[in-house]
PyMOL CGO cylinders between C-alpha atoms (Angstrom):
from pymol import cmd
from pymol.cgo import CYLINDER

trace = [
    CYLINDER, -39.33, 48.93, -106.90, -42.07, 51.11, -105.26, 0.3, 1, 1, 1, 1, 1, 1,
    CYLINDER, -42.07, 51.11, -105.26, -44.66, 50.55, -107.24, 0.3, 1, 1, 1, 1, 1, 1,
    CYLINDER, -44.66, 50.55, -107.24, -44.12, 46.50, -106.48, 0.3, 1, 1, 1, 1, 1, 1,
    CYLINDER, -44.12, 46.50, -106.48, -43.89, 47.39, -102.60, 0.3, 1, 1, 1, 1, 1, 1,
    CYLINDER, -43.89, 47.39, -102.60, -47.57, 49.55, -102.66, 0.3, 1, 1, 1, 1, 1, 1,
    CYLINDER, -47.57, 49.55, -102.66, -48.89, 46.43, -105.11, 0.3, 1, 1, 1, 1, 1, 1,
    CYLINDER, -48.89, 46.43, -105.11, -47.91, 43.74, -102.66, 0.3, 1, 1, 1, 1, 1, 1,
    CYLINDER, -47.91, 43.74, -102.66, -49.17, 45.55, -99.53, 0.3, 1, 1, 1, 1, 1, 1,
    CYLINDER, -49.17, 45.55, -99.53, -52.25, 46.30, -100.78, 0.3, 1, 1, 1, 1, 1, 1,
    CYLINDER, -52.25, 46.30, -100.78, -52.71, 42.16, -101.98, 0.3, 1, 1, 1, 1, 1, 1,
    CYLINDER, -52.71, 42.16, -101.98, -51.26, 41.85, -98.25, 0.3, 1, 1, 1, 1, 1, 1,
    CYLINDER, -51.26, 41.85, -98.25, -54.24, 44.25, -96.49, 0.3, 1, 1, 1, 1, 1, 1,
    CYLINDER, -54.24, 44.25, -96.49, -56.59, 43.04, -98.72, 0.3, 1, 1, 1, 1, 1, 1,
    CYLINDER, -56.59, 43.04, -98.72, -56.40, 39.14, -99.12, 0.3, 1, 1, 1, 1, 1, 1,
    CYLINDER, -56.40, 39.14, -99.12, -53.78, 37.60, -96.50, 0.3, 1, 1, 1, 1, 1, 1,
    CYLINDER, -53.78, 37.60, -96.50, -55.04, 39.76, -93.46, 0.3, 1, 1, 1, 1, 1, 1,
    CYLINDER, -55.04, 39.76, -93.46, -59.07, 39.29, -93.86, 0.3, 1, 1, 1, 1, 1, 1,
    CYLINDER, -59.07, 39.29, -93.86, -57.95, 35.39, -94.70, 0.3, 1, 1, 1, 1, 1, 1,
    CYLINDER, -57.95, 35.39, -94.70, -56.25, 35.10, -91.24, 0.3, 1, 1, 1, 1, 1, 1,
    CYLINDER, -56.25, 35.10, -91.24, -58.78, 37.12, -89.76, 0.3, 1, 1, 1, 1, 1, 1,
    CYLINDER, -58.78, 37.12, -89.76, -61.78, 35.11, -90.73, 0.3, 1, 1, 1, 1, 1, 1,
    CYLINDER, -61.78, 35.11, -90.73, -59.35, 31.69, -90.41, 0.3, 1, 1, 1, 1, 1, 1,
    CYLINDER, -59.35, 31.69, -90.41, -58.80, 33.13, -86.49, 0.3, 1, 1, 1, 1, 1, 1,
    CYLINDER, -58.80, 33.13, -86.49, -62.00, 33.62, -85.38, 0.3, 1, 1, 1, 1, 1, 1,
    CYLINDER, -62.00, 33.62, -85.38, -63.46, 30.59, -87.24, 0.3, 1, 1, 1, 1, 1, 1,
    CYLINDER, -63.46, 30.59, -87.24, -61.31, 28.48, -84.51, 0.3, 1, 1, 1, 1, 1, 1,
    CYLINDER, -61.31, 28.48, -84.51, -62.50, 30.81, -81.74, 0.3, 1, 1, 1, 1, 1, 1,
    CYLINDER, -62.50, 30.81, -81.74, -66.33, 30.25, -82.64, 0.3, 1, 1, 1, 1, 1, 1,
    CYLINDER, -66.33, 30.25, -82.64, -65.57, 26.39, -82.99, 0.3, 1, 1, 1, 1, 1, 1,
    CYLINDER, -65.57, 26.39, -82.99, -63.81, 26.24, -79.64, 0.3, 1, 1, 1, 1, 1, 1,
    CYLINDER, -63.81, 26.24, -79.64, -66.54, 28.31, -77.86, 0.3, 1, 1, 1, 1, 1, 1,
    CYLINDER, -66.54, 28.31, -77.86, -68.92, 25.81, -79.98, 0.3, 1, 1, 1, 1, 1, 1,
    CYLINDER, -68.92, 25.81, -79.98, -69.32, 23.71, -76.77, 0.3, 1, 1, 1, 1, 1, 1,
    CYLINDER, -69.32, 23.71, -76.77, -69.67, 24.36, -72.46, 0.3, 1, 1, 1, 1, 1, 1,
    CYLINDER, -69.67, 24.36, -72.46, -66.42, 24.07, -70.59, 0.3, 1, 1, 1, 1, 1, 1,
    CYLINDER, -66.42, 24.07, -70.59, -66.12, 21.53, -67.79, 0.3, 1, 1, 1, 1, 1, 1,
    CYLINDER, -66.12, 21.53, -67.79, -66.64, 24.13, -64.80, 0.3, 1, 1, 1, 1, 1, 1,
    CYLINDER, -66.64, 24.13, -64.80, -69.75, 25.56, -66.83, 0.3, 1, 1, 1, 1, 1, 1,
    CYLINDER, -69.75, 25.56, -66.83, -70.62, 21.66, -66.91, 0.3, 1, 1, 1, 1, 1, 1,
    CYLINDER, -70.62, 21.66, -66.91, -70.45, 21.60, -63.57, 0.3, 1, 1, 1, 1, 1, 1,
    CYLINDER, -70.45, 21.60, -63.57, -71.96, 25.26, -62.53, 0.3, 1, 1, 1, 1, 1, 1,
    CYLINDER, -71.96, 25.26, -62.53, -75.22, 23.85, -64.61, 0.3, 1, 1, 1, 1, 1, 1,
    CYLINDER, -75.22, 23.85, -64.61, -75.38, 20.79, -62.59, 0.3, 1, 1, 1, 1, 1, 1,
    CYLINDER, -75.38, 20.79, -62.59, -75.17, 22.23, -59.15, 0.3, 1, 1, 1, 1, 1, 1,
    CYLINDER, -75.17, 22.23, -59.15, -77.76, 24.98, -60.30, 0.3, 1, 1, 1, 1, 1, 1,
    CYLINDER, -77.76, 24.98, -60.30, -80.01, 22.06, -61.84, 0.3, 1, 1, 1, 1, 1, 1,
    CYLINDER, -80.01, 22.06, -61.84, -79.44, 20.40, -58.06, 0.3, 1, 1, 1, 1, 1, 1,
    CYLINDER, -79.44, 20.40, -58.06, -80.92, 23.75, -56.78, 0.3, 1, 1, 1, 1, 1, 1,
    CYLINDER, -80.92, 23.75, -56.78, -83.44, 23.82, -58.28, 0.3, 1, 1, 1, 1, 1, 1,
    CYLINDER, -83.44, 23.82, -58.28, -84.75, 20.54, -57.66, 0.3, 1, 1, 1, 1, 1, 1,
    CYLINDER, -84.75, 20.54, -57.66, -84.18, 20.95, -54.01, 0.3, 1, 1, 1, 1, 1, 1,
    CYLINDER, -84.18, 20.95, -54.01, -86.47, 24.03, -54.40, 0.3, 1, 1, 1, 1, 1, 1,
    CYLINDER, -86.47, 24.03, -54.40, -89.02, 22.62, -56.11, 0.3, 1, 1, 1, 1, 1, 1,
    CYLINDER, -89.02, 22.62, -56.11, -89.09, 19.45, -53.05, 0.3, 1, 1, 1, 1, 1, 1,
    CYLINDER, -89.09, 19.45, -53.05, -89.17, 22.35, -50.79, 0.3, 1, 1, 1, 1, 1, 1,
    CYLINDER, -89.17, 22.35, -50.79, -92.22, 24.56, -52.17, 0.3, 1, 1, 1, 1, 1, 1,
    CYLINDER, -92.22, 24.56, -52.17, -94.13, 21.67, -52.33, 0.3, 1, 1, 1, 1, 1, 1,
    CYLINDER, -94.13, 21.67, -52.33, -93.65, 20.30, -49.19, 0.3, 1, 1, 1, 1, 1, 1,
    CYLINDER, -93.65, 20.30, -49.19, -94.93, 24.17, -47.81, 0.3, 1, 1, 1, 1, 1, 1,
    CYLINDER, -94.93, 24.17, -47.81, -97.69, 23.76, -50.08, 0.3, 1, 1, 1, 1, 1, 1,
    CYLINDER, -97.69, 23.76, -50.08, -98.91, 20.27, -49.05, 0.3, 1, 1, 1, 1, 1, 1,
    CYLINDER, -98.91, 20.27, -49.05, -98.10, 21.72, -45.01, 0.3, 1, 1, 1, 1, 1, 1,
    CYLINDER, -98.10, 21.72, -45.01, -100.44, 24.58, -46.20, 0.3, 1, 1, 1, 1, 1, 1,
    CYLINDER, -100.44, 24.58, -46.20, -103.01, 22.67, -47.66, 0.3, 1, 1, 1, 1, 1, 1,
    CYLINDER, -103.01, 22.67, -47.66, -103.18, 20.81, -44.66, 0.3, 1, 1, 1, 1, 1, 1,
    CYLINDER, -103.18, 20.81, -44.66, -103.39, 23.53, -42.15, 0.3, 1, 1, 1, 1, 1, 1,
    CYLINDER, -103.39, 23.53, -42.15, -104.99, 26.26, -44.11, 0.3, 1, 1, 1, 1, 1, 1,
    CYLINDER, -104.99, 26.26, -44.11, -107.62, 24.40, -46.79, 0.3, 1, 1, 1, 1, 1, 1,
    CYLINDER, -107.62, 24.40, -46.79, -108.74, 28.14, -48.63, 0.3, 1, 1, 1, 1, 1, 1,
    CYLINDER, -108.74, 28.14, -48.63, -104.67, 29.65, -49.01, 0.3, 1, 1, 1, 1, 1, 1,
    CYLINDER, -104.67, 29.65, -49.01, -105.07, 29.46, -52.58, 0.3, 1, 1, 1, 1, 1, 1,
    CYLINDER, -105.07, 29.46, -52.58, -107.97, 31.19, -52.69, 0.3, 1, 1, 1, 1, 1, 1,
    CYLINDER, -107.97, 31.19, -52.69, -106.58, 34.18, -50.72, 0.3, 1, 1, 1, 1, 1, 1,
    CYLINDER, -106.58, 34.18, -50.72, -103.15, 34.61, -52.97, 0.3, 1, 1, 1, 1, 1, 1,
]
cmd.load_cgo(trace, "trace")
């Protein structure tokens, strides 16, 4: 009766436990796969950010140009 306990704990540890292991995190990495909604959204407003930035430096650059013609030269 021993010997059968140490057999089926050792098919236990080394097939059933690595199985659900692998079976686990194969769900995690398939659920992760993908962006959540707020991530979604924090990408958006960042991409929105950005854009307003970009309007912004160029509207300093073309006020620059206008006022100071040799800026570029100087930087």
């Amino acid at each position: 009766m021993e010997g059968m306990t140490y057999t089926l704990l050792i098919i236990l540890l080394t097939v059933v436990v690595p199985l659900a292991l692998i079976l686990h995190y194969i769900t995690k990495w398939k659920e992760a796969k993908g962006l959540s909604a707020e991530d979604e959204q924090m990408l958006e407003d960042i991409w929105q950010d950005a854009k307003r930035m970009e309007s912004r430096v160029n509207a300093l650059e073309t006020i620059l140009d206008d006022e100071v013609p040799e800026w570029r030269k100087r930087v």
